[in-house]
PAPA-998410 format. One line per 4 residues: number of its first residue (from 1); their letters; for each residue x, y, z of N, C-alpha, C, O. Coordinates in pm, 1 decimal. Example, Ala and Ser with C-alpha at 12.3 -4.5 7.8 and 13.67 -1.06 7.14 Angstrom:
REM residues 2
1> AS> 1319.0,-569.0,780.0,1230.0,-450.0,780.0,1320.0,-330.0,780.0,1423.6,-331.9,846.5  1285.0,-225.0,708.0,1367.0,-106.0,714.0,1290.0,3.0,787.0,1340.9,113.8,803.9
//
This chain:
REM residues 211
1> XXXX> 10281.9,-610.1,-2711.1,10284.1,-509.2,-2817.1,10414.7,-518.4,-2895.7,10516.7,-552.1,-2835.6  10418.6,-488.2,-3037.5,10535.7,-509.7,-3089.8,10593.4,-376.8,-3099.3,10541.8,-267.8,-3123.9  10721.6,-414.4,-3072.0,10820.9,-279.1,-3038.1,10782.4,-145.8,-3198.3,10769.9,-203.6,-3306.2  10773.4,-50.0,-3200.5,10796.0,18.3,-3276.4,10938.2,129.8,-3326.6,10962.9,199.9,-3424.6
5> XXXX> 11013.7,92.9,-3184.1,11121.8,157.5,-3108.4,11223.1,66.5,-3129.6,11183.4,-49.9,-3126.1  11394.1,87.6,-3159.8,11460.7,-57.3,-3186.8,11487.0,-62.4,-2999.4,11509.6,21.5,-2912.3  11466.0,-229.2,-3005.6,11456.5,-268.8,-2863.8,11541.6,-184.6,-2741.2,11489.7,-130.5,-2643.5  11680.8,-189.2,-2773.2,11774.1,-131.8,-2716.4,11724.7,15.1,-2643.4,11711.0,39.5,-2523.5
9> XXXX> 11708.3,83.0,-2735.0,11655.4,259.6,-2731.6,11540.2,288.8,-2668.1,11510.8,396.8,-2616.8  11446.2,146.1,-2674.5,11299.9,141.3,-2573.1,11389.4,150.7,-2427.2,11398.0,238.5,-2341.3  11464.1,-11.6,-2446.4,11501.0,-3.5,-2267.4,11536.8,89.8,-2245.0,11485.7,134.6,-2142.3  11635.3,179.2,-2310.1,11716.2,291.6,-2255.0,11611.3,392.8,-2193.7,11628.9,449.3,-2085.8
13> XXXX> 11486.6,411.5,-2284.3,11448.6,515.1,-2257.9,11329.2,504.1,-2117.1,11269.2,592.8,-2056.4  11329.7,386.7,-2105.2,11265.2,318.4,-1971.5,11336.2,341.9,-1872.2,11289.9,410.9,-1781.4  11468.4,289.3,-1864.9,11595.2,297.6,-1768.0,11592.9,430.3,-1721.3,11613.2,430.3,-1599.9  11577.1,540.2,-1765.5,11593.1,670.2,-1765.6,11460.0,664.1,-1605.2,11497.4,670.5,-1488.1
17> XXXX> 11329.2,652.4,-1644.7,11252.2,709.6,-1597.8,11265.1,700.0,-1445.6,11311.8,601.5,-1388.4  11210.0,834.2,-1371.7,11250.2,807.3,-1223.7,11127.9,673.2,-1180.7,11054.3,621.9,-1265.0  11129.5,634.2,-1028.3,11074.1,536.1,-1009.3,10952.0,600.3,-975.9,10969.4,688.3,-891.6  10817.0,584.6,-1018.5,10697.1,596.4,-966.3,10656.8,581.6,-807.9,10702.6,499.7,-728.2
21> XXXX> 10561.4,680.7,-784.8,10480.3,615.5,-656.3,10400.5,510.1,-674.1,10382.8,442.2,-775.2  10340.5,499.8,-537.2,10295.1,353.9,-505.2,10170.9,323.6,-591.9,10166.6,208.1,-634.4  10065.5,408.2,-627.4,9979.7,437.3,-658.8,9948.3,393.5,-812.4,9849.9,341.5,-865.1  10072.7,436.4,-860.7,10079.3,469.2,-1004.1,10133.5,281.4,-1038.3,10085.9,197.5,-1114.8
25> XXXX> 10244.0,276.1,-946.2,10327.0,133.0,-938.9,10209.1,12.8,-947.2,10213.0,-92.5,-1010.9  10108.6,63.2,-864.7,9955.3,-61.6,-868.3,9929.5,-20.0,-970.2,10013.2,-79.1,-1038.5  9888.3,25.1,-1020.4,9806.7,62.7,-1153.5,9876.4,-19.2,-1242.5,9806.4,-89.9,-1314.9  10020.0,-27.8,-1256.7,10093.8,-47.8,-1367.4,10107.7,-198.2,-1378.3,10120.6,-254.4,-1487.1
29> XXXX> 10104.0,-278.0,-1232.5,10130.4,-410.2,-1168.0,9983.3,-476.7,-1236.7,9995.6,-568.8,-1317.4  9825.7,-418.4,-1195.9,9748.6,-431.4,-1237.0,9680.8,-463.7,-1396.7,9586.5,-531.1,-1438.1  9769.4,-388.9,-1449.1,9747.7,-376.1,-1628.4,9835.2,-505.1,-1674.2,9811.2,-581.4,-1767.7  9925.9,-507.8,-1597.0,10009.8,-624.7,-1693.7,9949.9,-771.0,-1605.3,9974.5,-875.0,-1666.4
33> XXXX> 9886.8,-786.5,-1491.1,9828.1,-927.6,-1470.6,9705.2,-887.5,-1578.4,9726.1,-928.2,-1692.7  9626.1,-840.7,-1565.4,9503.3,-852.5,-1633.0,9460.5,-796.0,-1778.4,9350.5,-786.8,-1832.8  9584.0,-763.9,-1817.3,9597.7,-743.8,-1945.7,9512.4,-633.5,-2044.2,9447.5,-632.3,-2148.8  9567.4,-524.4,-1915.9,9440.3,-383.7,-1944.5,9563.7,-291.0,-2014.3,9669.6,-283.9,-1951.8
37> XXXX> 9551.7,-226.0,-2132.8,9566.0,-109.0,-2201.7,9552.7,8.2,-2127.8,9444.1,45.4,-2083.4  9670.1,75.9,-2110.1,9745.8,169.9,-2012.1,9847.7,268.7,-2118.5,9925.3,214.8,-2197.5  9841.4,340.2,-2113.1,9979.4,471.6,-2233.5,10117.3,395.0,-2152.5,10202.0,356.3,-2232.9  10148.7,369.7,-2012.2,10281.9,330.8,-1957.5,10344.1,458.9,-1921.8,10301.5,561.8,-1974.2
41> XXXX> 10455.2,462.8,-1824.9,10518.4,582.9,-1786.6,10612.1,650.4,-1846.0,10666.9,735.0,-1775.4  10650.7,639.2,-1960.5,10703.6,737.4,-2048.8,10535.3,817.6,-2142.0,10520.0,935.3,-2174.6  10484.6,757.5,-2151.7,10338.8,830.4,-2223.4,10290.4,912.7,-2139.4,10272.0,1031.6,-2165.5  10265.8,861.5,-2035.5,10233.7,945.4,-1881.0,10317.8,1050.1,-1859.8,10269.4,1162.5,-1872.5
45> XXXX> 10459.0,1037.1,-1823.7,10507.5,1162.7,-1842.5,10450.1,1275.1,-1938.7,10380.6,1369.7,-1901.4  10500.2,1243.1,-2098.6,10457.8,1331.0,-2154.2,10334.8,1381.0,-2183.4,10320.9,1487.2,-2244.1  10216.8,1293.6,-2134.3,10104.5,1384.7,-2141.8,10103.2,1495.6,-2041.3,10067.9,1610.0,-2070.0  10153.2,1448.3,-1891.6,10136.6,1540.3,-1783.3,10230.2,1667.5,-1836.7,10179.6,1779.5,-1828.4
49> XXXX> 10404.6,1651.0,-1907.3,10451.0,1786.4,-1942.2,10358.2,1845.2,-2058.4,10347.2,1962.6,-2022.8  10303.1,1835.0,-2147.7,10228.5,1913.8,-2233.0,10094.8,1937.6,-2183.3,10041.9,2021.5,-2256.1  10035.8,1909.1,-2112.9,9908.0,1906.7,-1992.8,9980.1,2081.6,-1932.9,9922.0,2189.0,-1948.9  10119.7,2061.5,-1863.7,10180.0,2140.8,-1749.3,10201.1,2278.1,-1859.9,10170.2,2387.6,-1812.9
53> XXXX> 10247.1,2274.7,-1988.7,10309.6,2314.0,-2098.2,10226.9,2423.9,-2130.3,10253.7,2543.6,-2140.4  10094.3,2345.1,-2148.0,9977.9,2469.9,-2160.6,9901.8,2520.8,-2067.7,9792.9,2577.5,-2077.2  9960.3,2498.9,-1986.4,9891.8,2569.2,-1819.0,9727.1,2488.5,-1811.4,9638.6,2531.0,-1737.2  9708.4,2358.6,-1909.1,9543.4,2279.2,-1876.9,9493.5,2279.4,-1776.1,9553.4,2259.0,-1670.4
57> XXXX> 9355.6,2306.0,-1788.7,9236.9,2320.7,-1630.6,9169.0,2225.6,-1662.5,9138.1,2137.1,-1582.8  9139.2,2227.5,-1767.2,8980.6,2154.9,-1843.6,9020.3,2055.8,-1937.0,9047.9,2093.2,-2051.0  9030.1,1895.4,-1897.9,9047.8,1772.0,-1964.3,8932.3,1710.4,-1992.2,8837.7,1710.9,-1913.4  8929.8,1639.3,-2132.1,8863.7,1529.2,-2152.3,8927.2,1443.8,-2204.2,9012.4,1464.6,-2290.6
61> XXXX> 8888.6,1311.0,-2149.8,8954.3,1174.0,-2173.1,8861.7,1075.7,-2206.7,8770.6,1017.3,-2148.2  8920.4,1073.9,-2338.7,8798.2,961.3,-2429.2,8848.0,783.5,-2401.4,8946.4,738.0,-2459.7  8788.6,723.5,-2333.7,8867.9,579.7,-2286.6,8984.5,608.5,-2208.7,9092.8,656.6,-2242.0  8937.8,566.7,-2091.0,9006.7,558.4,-1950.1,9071.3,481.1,-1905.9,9187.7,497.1,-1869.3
65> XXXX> 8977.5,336.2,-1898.8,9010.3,220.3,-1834.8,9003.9,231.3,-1702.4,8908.0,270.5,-1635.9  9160.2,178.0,-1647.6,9132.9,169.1,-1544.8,9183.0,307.6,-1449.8,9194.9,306.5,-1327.3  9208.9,427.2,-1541.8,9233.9,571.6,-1498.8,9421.2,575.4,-1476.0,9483.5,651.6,-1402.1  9457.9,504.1,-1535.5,9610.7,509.2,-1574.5,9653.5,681.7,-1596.8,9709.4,769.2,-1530.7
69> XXXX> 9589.7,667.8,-1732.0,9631.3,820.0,-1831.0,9574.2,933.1,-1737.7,9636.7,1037.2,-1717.4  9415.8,898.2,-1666.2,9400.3,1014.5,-1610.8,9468.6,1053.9,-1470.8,9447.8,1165.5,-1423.3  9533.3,980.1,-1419.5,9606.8,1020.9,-1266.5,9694.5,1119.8,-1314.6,9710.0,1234.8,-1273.6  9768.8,1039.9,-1438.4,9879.8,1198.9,-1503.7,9847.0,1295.0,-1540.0,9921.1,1391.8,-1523.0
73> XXXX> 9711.7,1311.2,-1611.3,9637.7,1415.5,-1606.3,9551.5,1481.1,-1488.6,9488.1,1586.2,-1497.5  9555.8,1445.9,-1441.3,9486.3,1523.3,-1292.8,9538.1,1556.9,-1196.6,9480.4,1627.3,-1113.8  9697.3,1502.2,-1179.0,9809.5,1546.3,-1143.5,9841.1,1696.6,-1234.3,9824.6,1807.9,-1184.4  9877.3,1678.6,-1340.2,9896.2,1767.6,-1370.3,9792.5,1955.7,-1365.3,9838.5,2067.6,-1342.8
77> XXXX> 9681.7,1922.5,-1389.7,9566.0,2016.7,-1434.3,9578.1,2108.8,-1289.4,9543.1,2226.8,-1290.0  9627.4,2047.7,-1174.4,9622.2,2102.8,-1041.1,9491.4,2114.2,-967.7,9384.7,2077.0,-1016.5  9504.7,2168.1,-846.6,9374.1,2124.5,-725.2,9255.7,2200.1,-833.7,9179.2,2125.2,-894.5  9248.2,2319.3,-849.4,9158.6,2398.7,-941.1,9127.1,2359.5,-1093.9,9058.3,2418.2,-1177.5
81> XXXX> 9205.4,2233.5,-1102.1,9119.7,2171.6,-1246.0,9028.8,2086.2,-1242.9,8980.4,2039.0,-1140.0  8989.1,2051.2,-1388.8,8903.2,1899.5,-1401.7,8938.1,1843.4,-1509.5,8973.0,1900.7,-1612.7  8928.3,1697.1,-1485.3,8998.0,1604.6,-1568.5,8821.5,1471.6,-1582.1,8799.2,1380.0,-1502.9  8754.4,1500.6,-1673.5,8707.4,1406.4,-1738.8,8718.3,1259.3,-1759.4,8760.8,1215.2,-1866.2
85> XXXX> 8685.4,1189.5,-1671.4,8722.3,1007.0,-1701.9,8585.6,992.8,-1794.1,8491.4,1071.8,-1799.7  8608.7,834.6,-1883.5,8538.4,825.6,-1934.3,8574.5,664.0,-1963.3,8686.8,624.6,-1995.0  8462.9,583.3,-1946.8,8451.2,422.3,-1968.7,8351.4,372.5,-2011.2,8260.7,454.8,-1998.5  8306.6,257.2,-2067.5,8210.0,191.6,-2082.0,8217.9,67.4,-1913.5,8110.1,12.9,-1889.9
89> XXXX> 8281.4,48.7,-1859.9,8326.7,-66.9,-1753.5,8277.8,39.6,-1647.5,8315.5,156.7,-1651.5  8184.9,-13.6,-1545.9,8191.1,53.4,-1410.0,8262.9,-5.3,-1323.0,8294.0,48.3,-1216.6  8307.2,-152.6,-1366.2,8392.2,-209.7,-1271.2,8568.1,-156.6,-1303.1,8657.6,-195.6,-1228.1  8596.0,-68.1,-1418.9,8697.4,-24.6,-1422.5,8660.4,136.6,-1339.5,8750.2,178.4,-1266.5
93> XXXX> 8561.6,202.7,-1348.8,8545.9,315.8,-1309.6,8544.8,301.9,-1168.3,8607.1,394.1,-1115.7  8504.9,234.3,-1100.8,8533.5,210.7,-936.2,8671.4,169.9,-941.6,8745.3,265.3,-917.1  8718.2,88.0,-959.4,8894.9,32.8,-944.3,8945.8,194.9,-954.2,8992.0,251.6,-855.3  8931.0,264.9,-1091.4,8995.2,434.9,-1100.9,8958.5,541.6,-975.3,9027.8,616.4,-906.4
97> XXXX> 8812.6,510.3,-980.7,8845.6,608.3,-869.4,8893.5,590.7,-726.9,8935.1,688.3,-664.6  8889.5,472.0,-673.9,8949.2,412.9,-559.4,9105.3,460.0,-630.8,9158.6,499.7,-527.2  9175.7,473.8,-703.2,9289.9,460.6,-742.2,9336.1,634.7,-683.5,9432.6,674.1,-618.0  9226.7,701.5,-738.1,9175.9,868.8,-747.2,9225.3,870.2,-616.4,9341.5,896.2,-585.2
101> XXXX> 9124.0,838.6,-533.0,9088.5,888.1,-394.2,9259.9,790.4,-321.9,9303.0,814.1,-209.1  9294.0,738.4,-371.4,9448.1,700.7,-282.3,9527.7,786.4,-368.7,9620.8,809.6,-291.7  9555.4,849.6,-476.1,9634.4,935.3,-475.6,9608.4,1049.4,-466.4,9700.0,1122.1,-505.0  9514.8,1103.2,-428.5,9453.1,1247.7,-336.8,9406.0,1358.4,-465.3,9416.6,1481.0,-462.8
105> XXXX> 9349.0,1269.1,-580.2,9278.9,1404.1,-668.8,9156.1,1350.8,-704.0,9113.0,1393.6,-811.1  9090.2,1274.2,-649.1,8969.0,1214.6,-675.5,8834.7,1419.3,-683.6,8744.2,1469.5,-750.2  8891.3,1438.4,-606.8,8816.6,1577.1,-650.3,8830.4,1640.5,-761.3,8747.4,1728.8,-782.9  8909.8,1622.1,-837.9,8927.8,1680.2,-979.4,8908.5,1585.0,-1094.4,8928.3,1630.6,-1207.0
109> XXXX> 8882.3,1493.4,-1085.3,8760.9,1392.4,-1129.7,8671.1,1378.7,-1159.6,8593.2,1363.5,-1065.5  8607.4,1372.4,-1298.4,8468.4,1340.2,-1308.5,8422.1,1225.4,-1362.6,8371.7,1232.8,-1474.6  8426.9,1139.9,-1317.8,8378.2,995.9,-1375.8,8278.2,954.9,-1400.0,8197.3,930.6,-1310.5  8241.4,925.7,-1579.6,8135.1,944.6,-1627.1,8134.2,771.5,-1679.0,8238.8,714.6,-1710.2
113> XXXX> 8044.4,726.1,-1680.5,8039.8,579.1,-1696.9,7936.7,535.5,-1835.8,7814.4,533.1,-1821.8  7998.4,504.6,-1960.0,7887.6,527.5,-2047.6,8014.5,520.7,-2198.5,8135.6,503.1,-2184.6  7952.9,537.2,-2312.1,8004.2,561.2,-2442.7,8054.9,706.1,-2436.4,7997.1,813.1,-2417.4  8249.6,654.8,-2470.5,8297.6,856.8,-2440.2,8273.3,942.3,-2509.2,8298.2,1060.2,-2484.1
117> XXXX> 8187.4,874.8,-2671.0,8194.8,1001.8,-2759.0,8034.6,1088.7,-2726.6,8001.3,1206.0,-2709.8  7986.5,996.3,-2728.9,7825.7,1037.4,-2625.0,7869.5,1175.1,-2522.5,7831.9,1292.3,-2523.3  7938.8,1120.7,-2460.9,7945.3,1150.5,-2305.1,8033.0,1316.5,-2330.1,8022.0,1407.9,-2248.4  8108.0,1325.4,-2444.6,8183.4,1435.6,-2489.3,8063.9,1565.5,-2549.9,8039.3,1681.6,-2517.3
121> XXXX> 8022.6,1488.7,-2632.0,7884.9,1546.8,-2699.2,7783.9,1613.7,-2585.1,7730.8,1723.7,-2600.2  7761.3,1503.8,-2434.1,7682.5,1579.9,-2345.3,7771.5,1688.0,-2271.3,7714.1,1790.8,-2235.4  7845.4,1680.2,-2257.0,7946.8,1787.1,-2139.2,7960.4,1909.3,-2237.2,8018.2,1917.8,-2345.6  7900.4,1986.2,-2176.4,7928.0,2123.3,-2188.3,8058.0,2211.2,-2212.1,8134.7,2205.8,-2116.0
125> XXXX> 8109.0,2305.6,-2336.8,8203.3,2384.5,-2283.8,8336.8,2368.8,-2378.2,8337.6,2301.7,-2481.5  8426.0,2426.1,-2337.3,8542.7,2396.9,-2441.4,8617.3,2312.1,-2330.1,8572.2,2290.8,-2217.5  8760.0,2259.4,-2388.3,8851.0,2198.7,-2329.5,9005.3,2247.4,-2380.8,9046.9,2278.4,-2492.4  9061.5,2241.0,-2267.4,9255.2,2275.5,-2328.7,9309.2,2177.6,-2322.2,9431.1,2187.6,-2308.0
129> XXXX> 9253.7,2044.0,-2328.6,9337.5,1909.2,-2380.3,9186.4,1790.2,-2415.1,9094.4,1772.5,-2335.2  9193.5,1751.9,-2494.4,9163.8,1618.5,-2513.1,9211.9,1543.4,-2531.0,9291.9,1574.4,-2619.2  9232.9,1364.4,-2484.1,9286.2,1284.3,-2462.2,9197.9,1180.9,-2556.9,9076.5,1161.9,-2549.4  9292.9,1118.5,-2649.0,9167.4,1021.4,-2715.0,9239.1,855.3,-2692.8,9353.2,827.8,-2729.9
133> XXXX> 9161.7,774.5,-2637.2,9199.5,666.0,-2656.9,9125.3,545.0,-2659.5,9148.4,440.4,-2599.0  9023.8,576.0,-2745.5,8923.1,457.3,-2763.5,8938.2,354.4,-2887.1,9025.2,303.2,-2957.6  8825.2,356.3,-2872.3,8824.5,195.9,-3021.3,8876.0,261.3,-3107.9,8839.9,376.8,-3130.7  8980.8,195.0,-3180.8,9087.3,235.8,-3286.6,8970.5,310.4,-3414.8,8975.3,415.4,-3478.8
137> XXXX> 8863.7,187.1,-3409.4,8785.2,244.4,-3532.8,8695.5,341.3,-3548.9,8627.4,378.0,-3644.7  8710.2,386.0,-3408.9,8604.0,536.5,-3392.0,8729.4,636.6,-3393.1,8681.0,748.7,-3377.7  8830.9,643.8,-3401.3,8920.2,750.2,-3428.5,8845.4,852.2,-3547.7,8816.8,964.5,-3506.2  8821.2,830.4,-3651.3,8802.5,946.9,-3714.8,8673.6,977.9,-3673.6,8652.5,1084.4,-3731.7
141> XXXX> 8579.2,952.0,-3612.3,8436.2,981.0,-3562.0,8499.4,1096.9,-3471.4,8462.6,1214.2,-3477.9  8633.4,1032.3,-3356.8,8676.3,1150.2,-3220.8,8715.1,1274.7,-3290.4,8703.7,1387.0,-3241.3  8777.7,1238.7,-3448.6,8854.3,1364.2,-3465.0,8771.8,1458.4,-3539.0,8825.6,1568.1,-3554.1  8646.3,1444.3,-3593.2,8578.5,1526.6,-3606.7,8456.0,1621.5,-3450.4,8401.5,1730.8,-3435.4
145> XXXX> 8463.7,1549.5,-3406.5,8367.7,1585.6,-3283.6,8450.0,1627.1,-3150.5,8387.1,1658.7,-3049.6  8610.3,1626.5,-3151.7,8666.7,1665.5,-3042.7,8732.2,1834.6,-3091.9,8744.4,1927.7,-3012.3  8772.5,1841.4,-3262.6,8864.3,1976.6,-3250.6,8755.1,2085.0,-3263.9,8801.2,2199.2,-3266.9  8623.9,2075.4,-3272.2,8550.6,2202.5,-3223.6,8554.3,2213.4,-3088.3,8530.6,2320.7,-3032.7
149> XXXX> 8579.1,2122.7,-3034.5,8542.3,2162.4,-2872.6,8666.3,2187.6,-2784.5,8662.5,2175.7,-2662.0  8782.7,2225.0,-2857.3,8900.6,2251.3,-2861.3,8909.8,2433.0,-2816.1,8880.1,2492.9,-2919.4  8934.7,2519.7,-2720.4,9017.3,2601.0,-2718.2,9127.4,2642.5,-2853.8,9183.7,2563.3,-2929.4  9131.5,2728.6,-2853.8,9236.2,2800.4,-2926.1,9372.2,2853.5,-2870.5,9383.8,2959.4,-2808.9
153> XXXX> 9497.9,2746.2,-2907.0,9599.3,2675.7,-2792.9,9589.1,2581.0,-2723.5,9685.2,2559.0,-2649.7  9488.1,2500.0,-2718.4,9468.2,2379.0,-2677.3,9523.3,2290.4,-2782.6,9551.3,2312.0,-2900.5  9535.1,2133.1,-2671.6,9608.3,2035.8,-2706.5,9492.2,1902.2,-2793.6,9383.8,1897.0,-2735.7  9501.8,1814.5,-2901.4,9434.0,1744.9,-2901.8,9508.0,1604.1,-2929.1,9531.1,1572.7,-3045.8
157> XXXX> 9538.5,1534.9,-2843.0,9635.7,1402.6,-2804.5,9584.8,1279.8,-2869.4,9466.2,1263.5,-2898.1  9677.7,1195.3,-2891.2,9604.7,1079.5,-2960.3,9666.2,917.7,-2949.9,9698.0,881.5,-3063.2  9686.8,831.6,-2867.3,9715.7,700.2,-2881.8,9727.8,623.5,-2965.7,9628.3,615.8,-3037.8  9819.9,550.3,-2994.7,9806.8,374.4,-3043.9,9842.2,484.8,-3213.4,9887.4,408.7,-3298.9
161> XXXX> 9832.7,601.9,-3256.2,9802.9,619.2,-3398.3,9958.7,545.3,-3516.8,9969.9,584.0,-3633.1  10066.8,432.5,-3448.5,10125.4,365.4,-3509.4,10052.2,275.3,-3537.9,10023.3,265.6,-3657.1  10008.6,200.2,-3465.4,9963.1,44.2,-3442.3,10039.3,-5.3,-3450.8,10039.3,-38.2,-3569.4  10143.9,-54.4,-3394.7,10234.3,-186.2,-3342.1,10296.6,-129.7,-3517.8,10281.1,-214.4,-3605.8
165> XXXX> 10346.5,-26.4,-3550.5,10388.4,-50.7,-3680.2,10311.1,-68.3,-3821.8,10370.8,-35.7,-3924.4  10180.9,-118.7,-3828.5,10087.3,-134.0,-3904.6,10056.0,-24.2,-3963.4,10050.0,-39.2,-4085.5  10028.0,105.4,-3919.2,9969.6,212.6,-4006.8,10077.6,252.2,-4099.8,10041.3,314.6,-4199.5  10195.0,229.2,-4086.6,10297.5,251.9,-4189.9,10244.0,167.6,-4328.9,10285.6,190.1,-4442.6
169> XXXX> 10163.8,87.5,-4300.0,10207.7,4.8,-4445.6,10044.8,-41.8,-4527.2,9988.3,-107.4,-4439.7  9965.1,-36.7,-4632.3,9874.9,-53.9,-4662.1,9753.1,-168.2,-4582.6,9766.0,-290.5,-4576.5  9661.8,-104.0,-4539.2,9571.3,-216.4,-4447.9,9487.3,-296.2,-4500.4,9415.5,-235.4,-4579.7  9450.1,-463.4,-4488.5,9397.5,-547.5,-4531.2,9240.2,-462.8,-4504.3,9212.6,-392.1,-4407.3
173> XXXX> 9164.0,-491.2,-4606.1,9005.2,-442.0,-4592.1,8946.5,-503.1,-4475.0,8858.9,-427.9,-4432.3  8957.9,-609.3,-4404.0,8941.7,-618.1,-4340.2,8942.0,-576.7,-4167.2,8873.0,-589.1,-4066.1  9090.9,-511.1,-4222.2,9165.3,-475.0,-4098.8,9127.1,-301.5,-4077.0,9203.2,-211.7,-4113.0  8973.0,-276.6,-4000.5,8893.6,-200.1,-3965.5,8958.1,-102.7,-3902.4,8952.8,7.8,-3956.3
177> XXXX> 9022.0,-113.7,-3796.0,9091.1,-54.3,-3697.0,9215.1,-3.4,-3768.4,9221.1,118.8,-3755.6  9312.6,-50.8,-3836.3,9420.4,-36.6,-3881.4,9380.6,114.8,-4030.9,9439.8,216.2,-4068.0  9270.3,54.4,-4064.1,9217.3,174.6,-4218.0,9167.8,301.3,-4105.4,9208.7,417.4,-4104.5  9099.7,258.2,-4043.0,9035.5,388.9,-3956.6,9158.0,472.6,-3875.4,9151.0,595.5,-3877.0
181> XXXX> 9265.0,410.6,-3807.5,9434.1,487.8,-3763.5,9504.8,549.4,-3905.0,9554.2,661.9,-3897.0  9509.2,490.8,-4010.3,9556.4,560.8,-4132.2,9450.6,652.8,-4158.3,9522.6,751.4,-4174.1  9318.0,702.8,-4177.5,9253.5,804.3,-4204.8,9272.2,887.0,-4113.9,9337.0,990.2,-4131.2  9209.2,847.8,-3985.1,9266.9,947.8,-3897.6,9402.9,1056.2,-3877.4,9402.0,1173.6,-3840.2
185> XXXX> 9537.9,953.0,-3924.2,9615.8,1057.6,-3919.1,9628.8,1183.7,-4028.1,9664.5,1301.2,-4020.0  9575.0,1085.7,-4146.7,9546.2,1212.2,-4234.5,9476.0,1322.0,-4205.3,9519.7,1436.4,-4217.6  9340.4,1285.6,-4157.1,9288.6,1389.1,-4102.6,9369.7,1499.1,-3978.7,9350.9,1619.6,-3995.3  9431.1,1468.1,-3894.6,9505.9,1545.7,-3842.1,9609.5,1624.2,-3907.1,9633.9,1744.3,-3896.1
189> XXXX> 9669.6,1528.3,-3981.5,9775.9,1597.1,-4056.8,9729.4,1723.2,-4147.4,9782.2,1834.4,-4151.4  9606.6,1672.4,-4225.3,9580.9,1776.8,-4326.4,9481.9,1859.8,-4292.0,9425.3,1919.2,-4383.8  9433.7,1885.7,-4139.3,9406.1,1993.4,-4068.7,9394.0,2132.9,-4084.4,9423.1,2167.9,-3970.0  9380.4,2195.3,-4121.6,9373.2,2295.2,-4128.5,9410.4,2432.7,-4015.2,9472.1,2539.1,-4021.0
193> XXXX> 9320.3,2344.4,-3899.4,9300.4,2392.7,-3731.2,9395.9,2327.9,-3647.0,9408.2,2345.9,-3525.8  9485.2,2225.9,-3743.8,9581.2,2150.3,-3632.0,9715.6,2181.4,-3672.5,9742.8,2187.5,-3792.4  9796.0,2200.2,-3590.1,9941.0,2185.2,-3628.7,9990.8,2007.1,-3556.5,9998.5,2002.6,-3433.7  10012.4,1911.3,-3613.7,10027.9,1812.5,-3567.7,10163.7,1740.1,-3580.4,10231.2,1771.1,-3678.5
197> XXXX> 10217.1,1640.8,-3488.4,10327.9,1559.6,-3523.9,10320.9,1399.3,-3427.7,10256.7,1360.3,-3330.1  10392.5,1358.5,-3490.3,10332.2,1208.3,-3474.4,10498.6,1166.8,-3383.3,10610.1,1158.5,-3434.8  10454.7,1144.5,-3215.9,10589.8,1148.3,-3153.7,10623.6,989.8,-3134.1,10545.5,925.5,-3064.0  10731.2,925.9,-3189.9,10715.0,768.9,-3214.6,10783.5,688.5,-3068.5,10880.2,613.4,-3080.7
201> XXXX> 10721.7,714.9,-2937.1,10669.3,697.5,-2828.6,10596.4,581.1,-2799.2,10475.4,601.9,-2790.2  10636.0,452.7,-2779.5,10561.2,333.8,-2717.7,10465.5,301.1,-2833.3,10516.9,214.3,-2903.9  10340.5,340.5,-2879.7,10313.7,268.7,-3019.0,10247.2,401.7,-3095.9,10149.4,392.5,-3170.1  10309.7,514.4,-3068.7,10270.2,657.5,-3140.6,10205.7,734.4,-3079.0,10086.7,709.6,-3059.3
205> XXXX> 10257.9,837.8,-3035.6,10140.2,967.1,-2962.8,10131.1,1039.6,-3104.4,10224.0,1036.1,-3185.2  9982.6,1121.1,-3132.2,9968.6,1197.2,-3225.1,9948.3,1318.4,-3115.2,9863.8,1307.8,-3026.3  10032.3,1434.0,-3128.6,10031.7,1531.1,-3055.4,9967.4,1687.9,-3142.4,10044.0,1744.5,-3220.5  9855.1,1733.0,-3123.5,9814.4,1832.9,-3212.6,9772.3,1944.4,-3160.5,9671.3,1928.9,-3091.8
209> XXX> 9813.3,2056.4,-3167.4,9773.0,2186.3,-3159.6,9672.5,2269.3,-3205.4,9646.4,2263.9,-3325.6  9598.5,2360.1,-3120.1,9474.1,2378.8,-3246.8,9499.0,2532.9,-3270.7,9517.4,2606.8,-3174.0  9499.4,2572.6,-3377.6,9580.6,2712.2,-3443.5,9486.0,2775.1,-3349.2,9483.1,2897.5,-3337.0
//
């Protein structure tokens, strides 16, 4: 990934972080042999403090993988929450929940195996965080179909919305993914229901509030 951060100020802010458990440490060992898309443990942190921030019970997580993002979230939500996984891979959804069940919240888990925006649409109910991190080019599809199902004080989170630097700067027509991260943030931004800010964090968290 290309730095968005000047190099120096990344390491620093890596250097900082305490050392992970074992759990989390596989997960992380795992993503970089096989070259799986993970937020990393500064993203992880801060989803779990704004998760902790708004006292969250009720998660949904649009693209999982291999359940990276959701251990920090299901850590956080506590024994009496639920945290929503969501994949198209069942061979990533078994690796997650084996991951679940060794770090002791596989009960606050719901691992749904299938298309996440589908799978959002079937689940019942409001939520006090959504987590979005799917195909870049369904971003504005998530951001219309996730802030109704949003609580009032709930969180609506968002990945990758730099792109390695790219959404800063006009996107080739071609470049699908890159036009669909620039609409999207507009759409957050010019929200109405969102108070939003764009935290420039590993390759952009879009962090949004829903009035």
């Amino acid at each position: 990934m290309i730095r968005i951060t000047e190099k120096k100020t990344e390491q620093y802010i890596y250097s900082l972080l305490p050392r992970r458990d074992a759990v989390l440490r596989e997960m992380e060992r795992y993503a970089a042999r096989h070259d799986v898309p993970i937020v990393g443990p500064a993203c992880g942190r801060l989803l779990y403090q704004l998760a902790r921030l708004i006292g969250a019970r009720r998660v949904f997580e649009l693209g999982s993988a291999i359940g990276y993002s959701t251990l920090w979230l299901a850590r956080a939500v506590g024994p009496e929450g639920t945290v929503y996984y969501t994949d198209n891979s069942a061979d990533n959804a078994r690796r997650a929940e084996a991951s679940f069940r060794r770090a002791g919240v596989v009960d606050r888990v719901r691992i749904l195996v299938g298309d996440a925006l589908r799978m959002l649409e079937s689940t019942e109910g409001e939520f006090d965080l959504i987590f979005n991190d799917v195909s870049k080019a369904q971003y504005p599809e998530v951001f219309h179909l996730a802030v109704p199902r949003l609580r009032s004080g709930g969180l609506f989170i968002a990945d990758n919305v730099l792109r390695e630097g790219r959404a800063a700067r006009p996107a080739a027509k071609q470049d699908t993914a890159t036009r669909a991260i620039r609409k999207f943030n507009r759409l957050v931004y010019g929200s109405k229901e969102l108070f939003t800010t764009i935290v420039p964090l590993r390759d952009g968290f879009a962090v949004c509030l829903k009035n």
